[in-house]
SERO-493804 format. One record per residue (C-alpha): residue number from 1; y negated, x, z. Coordinates in steps of 0.1 Angstrom, whole numbers, padded with zeros to 4 digits, always signed. Each point is the difference from the previous one (the first is absolute). Layout:
N
+-----+-------+-------+-------+
:   n :     Y :     X :     Z :
+-----+-------+-------+-------+
: NUM :     Y :     X :     Z :
...
+-----+-------+-------+-------+
***
This chain:
400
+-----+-------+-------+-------+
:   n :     Y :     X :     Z :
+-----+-------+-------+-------+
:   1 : -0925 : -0103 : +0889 :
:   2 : -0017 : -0013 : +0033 :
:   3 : +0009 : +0005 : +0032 :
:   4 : +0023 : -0028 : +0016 :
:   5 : -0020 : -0018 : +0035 :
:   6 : +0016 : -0031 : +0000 :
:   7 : +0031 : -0012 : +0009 :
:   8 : +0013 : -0031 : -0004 :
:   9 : +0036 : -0006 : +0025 :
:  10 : +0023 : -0030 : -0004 :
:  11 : +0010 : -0013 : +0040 :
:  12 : +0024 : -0024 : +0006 :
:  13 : +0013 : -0022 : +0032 :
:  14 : +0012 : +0035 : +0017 :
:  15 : -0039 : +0013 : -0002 :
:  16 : -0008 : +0038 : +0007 :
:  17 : +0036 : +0005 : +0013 :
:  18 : +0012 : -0007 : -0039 :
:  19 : -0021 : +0028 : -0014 :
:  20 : +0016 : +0029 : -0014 :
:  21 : -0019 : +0035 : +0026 :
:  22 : -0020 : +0010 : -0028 :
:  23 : -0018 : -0039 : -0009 :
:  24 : -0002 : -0005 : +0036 :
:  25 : -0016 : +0030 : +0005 :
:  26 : -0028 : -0009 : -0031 :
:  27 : -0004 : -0031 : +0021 :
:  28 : -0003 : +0007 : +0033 :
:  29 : -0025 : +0027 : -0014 :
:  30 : -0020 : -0024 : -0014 :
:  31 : -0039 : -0003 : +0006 :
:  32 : +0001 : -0032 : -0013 :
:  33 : +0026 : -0028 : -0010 :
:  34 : -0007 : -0032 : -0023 :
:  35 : +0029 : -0029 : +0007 :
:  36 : +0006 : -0034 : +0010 :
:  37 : +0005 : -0014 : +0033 :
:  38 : +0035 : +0008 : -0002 :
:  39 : -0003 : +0030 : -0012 :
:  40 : -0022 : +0010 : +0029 :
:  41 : +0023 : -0016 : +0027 :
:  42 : +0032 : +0019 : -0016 :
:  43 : -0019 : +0040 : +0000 :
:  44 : -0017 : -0006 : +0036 :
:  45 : -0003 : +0028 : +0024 :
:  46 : -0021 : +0018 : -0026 :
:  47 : -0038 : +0009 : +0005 :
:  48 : -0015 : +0001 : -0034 :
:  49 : -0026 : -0024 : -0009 :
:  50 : +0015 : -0034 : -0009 :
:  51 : -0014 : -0022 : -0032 :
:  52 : +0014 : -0031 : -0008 :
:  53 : +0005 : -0016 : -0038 :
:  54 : -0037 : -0006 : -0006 :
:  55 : -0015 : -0037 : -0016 :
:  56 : +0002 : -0005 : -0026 :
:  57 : +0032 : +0020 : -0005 :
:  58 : -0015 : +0007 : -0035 :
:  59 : -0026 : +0031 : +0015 :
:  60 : +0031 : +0015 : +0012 :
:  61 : -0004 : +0028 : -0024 :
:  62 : -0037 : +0005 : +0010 :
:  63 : +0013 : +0004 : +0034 :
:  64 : +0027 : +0026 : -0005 :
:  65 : -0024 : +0018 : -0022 :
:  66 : -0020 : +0005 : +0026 :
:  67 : +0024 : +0016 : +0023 :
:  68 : +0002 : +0030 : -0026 :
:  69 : -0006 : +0030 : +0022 :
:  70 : +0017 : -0011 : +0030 :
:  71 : +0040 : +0000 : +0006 :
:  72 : +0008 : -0036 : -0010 :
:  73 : +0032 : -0019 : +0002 :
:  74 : +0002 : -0039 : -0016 :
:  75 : +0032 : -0016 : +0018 :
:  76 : +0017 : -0026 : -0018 :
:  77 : +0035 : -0013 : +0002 :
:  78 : +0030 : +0016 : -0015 :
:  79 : -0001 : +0015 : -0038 :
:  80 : -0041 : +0006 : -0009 :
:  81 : +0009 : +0001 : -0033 :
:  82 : +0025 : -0033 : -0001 :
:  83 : -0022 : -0032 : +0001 :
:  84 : -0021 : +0013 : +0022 :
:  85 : -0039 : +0012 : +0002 :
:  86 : +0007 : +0037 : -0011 :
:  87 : +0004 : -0007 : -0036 :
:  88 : -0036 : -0017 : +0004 :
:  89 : -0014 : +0029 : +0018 :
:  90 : +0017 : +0025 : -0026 :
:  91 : -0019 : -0017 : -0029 :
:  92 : -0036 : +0003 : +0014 :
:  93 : +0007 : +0037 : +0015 :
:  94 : +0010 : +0031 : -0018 :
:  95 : +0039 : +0004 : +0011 :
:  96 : -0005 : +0034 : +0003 :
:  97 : -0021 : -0006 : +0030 :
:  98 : +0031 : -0023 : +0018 :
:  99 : +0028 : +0008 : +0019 :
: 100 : +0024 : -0030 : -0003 :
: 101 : +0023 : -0002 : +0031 :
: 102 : +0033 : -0025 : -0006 :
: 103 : +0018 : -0017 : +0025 :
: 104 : +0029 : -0027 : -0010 :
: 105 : -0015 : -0034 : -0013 :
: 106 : +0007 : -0032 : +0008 :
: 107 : +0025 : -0001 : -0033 :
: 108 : +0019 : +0030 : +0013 :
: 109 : +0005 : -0017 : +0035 :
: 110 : +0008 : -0038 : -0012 :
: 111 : +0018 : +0016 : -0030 :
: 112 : +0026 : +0019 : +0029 :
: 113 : +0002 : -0030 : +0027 :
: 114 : +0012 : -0024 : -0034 :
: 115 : +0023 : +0027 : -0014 :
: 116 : -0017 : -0002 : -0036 :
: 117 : -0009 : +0027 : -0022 :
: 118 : -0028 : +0008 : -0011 :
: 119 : +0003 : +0004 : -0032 :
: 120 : +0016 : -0038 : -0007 :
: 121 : -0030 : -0021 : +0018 :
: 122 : -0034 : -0013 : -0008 :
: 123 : -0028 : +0018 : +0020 :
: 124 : -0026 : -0024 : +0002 :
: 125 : -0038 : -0004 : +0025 :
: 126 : -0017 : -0028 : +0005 :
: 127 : -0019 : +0017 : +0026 :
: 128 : -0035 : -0016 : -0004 :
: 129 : +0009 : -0012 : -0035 :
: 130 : +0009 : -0036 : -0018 :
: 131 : +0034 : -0007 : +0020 :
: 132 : +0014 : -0020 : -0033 :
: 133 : -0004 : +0032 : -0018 :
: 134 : +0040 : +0005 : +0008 :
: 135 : +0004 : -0034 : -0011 :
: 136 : +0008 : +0026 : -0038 :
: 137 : +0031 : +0015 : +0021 :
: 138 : +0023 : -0028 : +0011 :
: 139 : +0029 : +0006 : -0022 :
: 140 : +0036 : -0008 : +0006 :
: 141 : +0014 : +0030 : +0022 :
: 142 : -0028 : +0019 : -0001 :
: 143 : -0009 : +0019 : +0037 :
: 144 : -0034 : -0003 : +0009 :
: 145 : -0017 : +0025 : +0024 :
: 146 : -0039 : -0016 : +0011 :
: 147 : -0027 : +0012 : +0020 :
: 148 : -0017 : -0031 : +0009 :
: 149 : -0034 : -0012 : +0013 :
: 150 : +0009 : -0016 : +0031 :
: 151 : +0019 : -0021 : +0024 :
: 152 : -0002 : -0029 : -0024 :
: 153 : +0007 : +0021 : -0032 :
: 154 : +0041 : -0003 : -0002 :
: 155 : -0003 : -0037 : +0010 :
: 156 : -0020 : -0002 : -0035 :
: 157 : +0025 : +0019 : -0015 :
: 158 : +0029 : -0021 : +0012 :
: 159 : -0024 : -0033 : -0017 :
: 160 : +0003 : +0019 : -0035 :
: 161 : +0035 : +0012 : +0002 :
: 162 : +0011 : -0040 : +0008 :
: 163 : -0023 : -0017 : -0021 :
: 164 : +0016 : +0022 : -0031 :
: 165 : +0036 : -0006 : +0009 :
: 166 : +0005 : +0029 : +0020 :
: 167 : +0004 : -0012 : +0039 :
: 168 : +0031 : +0011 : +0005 :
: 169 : -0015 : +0041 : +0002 :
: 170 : +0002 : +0017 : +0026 :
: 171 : -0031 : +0014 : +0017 :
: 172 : -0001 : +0027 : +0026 :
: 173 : -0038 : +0008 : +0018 :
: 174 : +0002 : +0036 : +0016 :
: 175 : -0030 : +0006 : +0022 :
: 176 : -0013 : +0035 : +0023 :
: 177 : +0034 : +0018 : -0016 :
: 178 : +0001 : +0028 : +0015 :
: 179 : -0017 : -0012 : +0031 :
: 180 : +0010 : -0013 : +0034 :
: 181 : -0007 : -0034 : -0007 :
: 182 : +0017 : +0003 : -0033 :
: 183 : +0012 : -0038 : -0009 :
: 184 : +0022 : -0017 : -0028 :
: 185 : +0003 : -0033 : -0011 :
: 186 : +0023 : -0016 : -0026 :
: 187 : +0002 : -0031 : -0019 :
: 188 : +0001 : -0021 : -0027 :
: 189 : -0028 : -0011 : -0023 :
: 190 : +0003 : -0036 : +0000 :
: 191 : +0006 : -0001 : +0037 :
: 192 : -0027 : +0028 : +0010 :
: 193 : -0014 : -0009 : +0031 :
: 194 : -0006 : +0031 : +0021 :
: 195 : -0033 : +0011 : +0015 :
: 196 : +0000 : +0041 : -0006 :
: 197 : -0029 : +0024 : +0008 :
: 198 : -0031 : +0005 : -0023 :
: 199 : +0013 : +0036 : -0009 :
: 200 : +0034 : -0002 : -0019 :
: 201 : +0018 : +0009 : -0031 :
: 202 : +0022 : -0026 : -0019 :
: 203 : +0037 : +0003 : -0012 :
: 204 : +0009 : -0026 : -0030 :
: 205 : +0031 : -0004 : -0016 :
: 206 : -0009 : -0022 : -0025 :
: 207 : +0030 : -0026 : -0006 :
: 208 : -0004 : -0026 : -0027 :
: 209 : +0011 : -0038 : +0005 :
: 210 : +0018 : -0013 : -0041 :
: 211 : -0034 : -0019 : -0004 :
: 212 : -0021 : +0031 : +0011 :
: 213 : -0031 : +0008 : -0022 :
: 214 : +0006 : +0029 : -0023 :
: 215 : -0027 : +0019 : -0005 :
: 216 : +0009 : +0032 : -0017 :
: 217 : -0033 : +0027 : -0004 :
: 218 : +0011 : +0005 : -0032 :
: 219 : -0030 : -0022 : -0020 :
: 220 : +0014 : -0031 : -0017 :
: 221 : +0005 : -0028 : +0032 :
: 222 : +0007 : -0033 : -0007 :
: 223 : -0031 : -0022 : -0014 :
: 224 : +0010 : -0025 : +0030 :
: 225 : -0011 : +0027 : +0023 :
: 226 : -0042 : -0007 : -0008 :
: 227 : -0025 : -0026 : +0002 :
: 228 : -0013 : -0002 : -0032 :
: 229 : -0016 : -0027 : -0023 :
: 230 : +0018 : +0010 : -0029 :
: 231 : -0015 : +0028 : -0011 :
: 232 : +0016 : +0032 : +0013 :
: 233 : +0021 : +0027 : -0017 :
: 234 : +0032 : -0017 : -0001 :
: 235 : +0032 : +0017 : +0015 :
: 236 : +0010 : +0021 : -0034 :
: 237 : -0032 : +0011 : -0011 :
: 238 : -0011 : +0012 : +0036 :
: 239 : +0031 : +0024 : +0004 :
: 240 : -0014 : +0012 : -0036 :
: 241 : -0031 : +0004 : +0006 :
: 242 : +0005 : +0019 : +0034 :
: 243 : +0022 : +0023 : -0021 :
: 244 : -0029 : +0012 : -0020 :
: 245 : -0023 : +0002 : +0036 :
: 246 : +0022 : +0019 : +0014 :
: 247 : -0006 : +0000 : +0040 :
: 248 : -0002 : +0026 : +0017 :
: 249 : -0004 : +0014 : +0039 :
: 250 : -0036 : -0004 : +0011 :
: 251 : -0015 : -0013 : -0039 :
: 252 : -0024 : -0025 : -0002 :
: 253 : +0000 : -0030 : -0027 :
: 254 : -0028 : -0018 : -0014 :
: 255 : +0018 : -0040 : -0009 :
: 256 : -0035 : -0011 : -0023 :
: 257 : +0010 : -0037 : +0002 :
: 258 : +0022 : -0001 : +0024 :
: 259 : +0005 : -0037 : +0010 :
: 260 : +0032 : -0008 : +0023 :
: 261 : +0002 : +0039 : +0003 :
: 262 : +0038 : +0000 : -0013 :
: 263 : -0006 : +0037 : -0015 :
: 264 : -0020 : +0015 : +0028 :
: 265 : +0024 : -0009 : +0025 :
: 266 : +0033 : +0016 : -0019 :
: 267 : -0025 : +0030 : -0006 :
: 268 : -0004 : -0001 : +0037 :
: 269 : +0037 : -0003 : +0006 :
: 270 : +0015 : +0022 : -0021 :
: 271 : -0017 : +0032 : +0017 :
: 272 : -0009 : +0015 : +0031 :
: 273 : -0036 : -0001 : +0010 :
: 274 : -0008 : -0017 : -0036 :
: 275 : -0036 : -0015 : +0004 :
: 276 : -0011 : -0032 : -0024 :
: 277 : -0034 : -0020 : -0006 :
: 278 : +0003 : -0028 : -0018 :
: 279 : -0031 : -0014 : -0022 :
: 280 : -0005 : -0033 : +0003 :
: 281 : -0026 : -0028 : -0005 :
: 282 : +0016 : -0032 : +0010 :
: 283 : +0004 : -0006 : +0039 :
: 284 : +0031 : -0022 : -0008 :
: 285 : +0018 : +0032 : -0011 :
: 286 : -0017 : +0022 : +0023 :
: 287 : +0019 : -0024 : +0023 :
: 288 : +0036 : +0004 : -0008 :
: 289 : -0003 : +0033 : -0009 :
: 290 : -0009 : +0007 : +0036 :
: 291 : +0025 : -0025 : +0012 :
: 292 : +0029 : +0020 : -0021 :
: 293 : -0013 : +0034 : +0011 :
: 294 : +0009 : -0013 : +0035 :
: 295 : +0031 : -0016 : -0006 :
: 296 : +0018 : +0025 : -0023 :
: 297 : -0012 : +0034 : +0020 :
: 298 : -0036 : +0010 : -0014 :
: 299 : -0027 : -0010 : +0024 :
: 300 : -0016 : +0029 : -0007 :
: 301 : -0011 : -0013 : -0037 :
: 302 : -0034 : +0000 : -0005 :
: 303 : -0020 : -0034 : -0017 :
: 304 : -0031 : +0005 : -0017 :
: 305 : -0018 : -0033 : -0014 :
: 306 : -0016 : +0009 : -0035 :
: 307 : +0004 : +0006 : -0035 :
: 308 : +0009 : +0032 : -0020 :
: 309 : -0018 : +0026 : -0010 :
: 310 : -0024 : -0009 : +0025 :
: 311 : +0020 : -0007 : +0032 :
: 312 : +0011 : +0037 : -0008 :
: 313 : -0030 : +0015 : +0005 :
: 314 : +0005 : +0023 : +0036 :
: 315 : +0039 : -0001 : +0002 :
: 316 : +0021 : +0024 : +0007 :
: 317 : +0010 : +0021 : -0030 :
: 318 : +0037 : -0013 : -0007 :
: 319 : +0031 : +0015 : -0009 :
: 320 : +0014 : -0031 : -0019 :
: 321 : -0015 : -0031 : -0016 :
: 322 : +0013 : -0034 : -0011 :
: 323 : -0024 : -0024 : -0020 :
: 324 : +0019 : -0028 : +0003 :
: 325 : -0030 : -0027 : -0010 :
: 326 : -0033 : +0007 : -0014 :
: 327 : +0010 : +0021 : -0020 :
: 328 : -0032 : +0013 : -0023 :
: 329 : -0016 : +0031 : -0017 :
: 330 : -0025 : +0008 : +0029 :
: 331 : +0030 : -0007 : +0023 :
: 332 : +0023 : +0026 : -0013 :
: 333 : -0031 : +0025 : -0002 :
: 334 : -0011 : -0003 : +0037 :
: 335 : +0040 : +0003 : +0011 :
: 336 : +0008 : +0031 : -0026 :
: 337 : -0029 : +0013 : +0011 :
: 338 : +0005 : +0002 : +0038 :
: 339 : +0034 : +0007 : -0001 :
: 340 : +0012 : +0032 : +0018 :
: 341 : +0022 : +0026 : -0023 :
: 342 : +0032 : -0008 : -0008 :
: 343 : -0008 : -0039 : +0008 :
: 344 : +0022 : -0029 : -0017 :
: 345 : -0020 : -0028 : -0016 :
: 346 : +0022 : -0033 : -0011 :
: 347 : -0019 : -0029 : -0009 :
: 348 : +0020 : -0034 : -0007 :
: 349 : -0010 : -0027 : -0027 :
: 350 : +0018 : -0033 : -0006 :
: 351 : -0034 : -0015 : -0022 :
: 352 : -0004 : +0009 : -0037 :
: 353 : -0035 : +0009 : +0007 :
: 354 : +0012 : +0024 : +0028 :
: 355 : +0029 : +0014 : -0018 :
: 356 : -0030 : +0006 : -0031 :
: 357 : -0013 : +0026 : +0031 :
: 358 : +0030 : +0010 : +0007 :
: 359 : +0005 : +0012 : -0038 :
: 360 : -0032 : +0017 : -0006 :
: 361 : -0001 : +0020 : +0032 :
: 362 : +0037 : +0013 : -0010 :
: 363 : -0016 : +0006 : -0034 :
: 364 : -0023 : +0026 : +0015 :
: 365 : +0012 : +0011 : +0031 :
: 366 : +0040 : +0000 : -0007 :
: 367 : +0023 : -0002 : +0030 :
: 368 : +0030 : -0025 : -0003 :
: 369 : +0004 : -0042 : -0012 :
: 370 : +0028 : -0018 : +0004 :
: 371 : +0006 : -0037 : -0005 :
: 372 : +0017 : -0014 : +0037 :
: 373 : +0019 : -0033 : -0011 :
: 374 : +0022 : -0016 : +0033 :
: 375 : +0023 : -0031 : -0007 :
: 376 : +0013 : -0020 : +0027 :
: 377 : +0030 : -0023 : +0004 :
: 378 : -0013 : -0034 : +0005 :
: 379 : +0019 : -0032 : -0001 :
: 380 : -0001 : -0019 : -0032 :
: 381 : +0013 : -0035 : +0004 :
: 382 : +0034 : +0004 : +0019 :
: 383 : +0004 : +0033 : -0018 :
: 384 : -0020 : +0036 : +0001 :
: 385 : -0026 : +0015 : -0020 :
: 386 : -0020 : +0032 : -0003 :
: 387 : -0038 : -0009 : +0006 :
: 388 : -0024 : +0022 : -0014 :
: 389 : -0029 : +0015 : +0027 :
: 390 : -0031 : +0008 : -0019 :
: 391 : +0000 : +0032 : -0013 :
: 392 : -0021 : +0032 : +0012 :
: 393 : -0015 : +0031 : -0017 :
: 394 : -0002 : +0025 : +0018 :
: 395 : -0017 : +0035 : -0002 :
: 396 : +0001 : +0029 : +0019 :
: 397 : -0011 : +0035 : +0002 :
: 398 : -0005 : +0029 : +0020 :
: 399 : -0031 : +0021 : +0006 :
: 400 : +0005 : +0034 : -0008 :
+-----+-------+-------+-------+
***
């Protein structure tokens, strides 16, 4: 096992003064410390050599590396392990060779000024990330807990919380907890109108209107909910189809023909950290597949214009795959083939021709068909009527 030689300390508003003896002592011992501005300010008094964040923040491993030999300490602010750069650092550096120093995070603090445990809120960052991201979250009653990008960020927020029926929440921005200058400002969503500093952490308690938009993570929203020409996986098959996906924290999806993006955004939804790229040759559904990533919580799909199997060439190996149009031979191949272990495959067909595939790739390769019929109550004349959707064969498998 290697020798530990650097340390990375959480600080918060309270600076060296919050430091257990034996983490101050690492730091003020320190040949060298790597921070922010901040982080800097709050540890002053100490001699070691100071670096800042270097640009781009990117060769922020090479710069650590090259501390190895010297007593090094990388500041940051509260938990390193809890939305914060530590977690980074620990994947490009043998643990073995960090010390991890906690202090309480932001969640801690906001969690104990609000009264709200832990265990019954939604941690959420959009530190330096898409801010519609929590756009996924806003569910009636739900607690929210946010570390935000800015001044502006819970003023954004507020925008999505009203625009989906939810103005009457109540939003809370703590900022410097634990400091001096420690501040708190409440409010309402669809009256939000207070200028807070750029370093804060949001409080939601998300409080739905009778017309709010529903929009459970669980995969199967309302049709309504997407632009689309027409073409998408409609409500019932979608909820299916994600079934047989299965998301899962962190997994990536290949959606080969994805058009309005209906079941790369549920995939998206439905788990933490779930990653997407949707294949796609028209721009017109590149369009509002980007448009519904946005609106419904998943900017962080990616589009790629092109046509399977040779738009796949490069990707990312996946842990799922949907083939919901273009479904061919050489199609299937170049997806089997670069999915990971244990990878679902479930490829859609409404066509005879495609459902012909379909039935001669189950013929060889087994997994499961099933035959997804969905009826709808429709009004016939002054009375009511089932009307028949198309029907959809569906096969899946799993890569074992």
């Amino acid at each position: 096992m290697n020798t530990p030689w650097l340390h990375i300390v959480g600080i918060g508003e309270d600076g060296l003064d919050g430091l257990v003896p034996a983490t101050r002592a690492v730091v003020e011992a320190a040949e060298v410390i790597l921070g922010g501005e901040r982080h800097h300010a709050l540890s002053d008094g100490i001699t070691a050599e100071r670096l800042g964040w270097p640009s781009p923040f990117d060769a922020m491993i090479d710069t650590i590396r090259g501390l190895r030999g010297r007593r090094a300490v990388v500041l940051v602010t509260g938990d390193p392990l809890w939305f914060s750069v530590g977690a980074r650092i620990g994947r490009a550096i043998d643990p073995s060779e960090i010390v991890y120093h906690p202090q309480l995070s932001a969640f801690q603090l906001a969690a104990a000024r609000m009264g709200w445990s832990l265990a019954d809120v939604e941690t959420l960052t959009v530190h330096g990330r898409p801010v519609s991201q929590m756009v996924a979250f806003i569910q009636p009653d739900v607690r929210l807990l946010i570390l935000t990008t800015g001044a502006e960020t819970p003023g954004q927020i507020a925008e999505f919380l009203t625009a989906r029926g939810f103005g009457q929440s109540r939003m809370t921005v703590l900022a410097a907890m634990g400091g001096k200058d420690e501040a708190r400002f409440d409010g309402l969503a669809a009256r939000w109108d207070h200028v807070v500093p750029a370093f804060n952490t949001l409080a939601v308690e998300c409080i739905a209107a009778p017309d709010a938009a529903l929009l459970p993570r669980v995969p199967g929203l309302d049709d309504a909910l997407f632009q689309s020409d027409g073409t998408m996986t409609k409500q019932e098959v979608r909820a299916a189809t994600l079934a047989k996906l299965m998301p899962m924290r962190g997994a990536l999806l290949w959606d080969i023909g994805c058009g309005s993006g209906s079941v790369a955004i549920e995939w998206m939804r439905a788990a933490r950290y779930a990653r997407a790229i949707g294949i796609e040759p028209r721009d017109d559904r590149r369009a509002m597949a980007g448009a519904n990533a946005l609106a419904l919580g998943a900017p962080r799909l990616e589009l790629i214009e092109g046509t399977a199997p040779a738009a796949l060439d490069g990707l990312a190996p996946p842990d799922a795959i949907f083939i919901g149009g273009g479904l061919s031979e050489d199609v299937f191949a170049a997806a089997w083939d670069a999915l990971r272990p244990l990878g679902r495959l479930v490829a859609n067909a409404v066509t005879l021709e495609s459902e012909a595939v379909l039935m001669a790739l189950h013929a060889r390769h087994g997994g499961d068909l099933v035959r997804l019929s969905v009826c709808r109550a429709e009004p016939v004349g002054r009375l009511t009527g089932w009307r028949p959707a198309m029907p959809v064969t569906q096969w899946s498998l799993v890569k074992r």
